[in-house]
C-alpha positions in Angstrom: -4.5 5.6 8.2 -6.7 9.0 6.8 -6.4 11.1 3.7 -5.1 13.8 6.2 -2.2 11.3 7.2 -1.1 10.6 3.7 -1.2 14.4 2.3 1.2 15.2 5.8 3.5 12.3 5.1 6.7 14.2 3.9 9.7 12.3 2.7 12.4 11.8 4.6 16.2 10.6 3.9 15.3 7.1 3.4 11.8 5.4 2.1 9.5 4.7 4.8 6.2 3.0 4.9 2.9 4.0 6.6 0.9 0.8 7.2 -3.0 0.2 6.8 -4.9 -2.9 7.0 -3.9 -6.4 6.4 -0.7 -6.0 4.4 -1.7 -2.5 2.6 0.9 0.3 3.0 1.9 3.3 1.4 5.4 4.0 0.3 6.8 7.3 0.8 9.7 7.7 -1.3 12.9 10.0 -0.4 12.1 12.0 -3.4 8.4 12.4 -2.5 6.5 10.2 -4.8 3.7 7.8 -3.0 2.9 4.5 -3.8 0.2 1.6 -2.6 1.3 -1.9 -2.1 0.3 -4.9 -0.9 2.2 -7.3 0.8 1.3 -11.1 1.7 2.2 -14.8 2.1 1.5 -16.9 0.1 3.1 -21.0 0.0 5.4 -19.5 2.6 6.8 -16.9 0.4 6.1 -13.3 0.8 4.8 -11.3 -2.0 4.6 -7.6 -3.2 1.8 -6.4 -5.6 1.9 -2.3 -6.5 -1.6 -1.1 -6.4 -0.6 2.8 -7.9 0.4 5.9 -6.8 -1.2 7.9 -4.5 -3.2 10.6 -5.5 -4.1 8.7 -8.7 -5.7 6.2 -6.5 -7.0 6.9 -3.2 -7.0 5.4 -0.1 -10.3 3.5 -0.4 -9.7 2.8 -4.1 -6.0 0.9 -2.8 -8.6 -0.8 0.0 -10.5 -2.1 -2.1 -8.1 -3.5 -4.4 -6.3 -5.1 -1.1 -8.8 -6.9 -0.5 -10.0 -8.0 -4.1 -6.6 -9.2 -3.8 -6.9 -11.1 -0.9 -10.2 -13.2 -1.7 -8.1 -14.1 -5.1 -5.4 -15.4 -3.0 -7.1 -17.2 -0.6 -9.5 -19.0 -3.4 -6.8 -20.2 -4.7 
């Protein structure tokens, strides 16, 4: 995924995700709003954790909070 990807990304009739690295993904809303989240399994169970909106944080900042995510979840 790029900056230039997200800017494009228009909505459409339903939600729809663009995907990024290891459980990361951007949702587009219908009415246009953008938000970072990031998905994972944990004790068999998948989980959802919203990381912001996009452009209040960015595509690295969402990365990096991914994967400070991530090395919580798999220390524990």
């Amino acid at each position: 995924m790029t900056e230039l990807e997200i800017k494009n990304a228009k909505p459409k009739e339903k939600d729809y995700f663009l995907s990024d690295i290891k459980g990361l993904r951007l949702l587009v809303h219908h009415l246009g709003y953008k938000y970072w989240q990031y998905r994972y399994t944990h004790q068999k169970r998948r989980k959802l954790i919203n990381l912001g909106s996009y452009p209040h944080v960015s595509l690295l900042q969402a990365r990096k909070k991914a994967l400070e995510y991530q090395e919580l979840i798999l220390n524990h």
